[in-house]
C-alpha positions as CSV (number, residue, x, y, z in Angstrom):
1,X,15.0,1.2,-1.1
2,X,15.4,3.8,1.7
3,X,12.3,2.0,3.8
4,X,12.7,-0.9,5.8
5,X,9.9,-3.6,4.4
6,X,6.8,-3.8,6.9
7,X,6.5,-7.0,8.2
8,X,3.0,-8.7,7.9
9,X,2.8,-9.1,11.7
10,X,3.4,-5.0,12.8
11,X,1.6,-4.2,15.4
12,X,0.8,-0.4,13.7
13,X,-0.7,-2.6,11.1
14,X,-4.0,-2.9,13.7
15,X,-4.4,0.8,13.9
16,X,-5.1,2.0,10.3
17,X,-8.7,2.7,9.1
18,X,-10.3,2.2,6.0
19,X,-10.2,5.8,5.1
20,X,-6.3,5.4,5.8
21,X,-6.2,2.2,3.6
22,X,-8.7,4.1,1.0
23,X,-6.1,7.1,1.1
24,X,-2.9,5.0,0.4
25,X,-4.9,2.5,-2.1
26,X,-5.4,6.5,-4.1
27,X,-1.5,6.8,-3.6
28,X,-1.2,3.6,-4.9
29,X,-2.9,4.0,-7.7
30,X,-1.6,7.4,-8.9
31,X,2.2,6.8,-8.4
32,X,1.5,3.2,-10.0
33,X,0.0,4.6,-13.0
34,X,3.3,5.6,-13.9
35,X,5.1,3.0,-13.8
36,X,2.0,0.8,-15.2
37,X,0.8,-0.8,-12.0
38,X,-3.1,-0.5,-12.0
39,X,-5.2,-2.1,-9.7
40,X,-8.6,-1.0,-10.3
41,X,-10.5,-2.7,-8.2
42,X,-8.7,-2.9,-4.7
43,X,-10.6,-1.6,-2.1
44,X,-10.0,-1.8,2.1
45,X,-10.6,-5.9,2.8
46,X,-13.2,-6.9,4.6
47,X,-11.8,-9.9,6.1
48,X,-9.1,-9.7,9.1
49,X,-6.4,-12.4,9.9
50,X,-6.0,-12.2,13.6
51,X,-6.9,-8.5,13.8
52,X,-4.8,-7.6,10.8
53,X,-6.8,-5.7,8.0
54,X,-6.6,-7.0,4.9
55,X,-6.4,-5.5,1.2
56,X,-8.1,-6.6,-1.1
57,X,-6.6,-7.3,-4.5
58,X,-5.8,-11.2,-3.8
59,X,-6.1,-10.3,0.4
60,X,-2.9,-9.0,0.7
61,X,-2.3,-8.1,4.4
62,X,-1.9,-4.6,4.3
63,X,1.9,-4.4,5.1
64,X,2.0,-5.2,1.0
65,X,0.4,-2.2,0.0
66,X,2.5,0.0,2.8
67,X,5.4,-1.7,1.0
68,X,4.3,-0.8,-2.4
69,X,3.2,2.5,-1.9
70,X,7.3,2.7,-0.5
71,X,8.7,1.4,-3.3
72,X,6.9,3.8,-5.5
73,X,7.8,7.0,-3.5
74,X,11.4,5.5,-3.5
75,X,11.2,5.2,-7.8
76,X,9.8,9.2,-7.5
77,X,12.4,10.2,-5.4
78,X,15.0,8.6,-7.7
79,X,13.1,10.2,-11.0
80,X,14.2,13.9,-11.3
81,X,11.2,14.5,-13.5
82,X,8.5,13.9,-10.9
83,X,7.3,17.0,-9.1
C-alpha cells in the first residue's frame, strides 16, 4: 500500500460532506465491483461519534471507507489492465 492508513480520529475526517462521502461511496462501489466487494446499501451515516461522520454499512467511521477506497486505487495501479 502506497497510502498511509487514516486514523479514525483525523481531524480532516470533520470536514467532508455527504456529497463527498456519496462521491467516494460511488468510487467505492465501482473499483469494488471488480474485485467483488459490493456494498449496496451504504449510504453517508447519519449518526456522528464526537463530530466524526459516520458510514453506514455497520457505522464505520469514515476513515474505513477513505482506507478502502485506497486500497482499491492501490490494486488498480498495480493491475496493468485497468484504464
Amino acid at each position: 500500500m502506497t497510502n498511509t492508513p487514516v486514523p479514525p480520529i483525523d481531524p480532516g475526517n470533520r470536514d467532508c460532506t455527504g456529497r463527498q462521502i456519496m462521491e467516494l461511496l460511488g468510487e467505492l462501489h465501482r473499483r469494488g465491483l471488480q474485485h467483488g466487494l459490493l456494498w449496496g446499501s451504504a449510504s453517508p451515516g447519519e449518526k456522528t461519534i464526537d463530530g466524526y461522520t459516520l458510514v453506514n454499512f455497520g457505522n464505520a467511521p469514515l476513515s474505513t471507507l477513505l482506507n478502502l477506497v485506497h486500497l482499491l486505487r492501490d490494486l488498480d495501479l498495480d493491475d496493468p489492465c485497468y484504464p
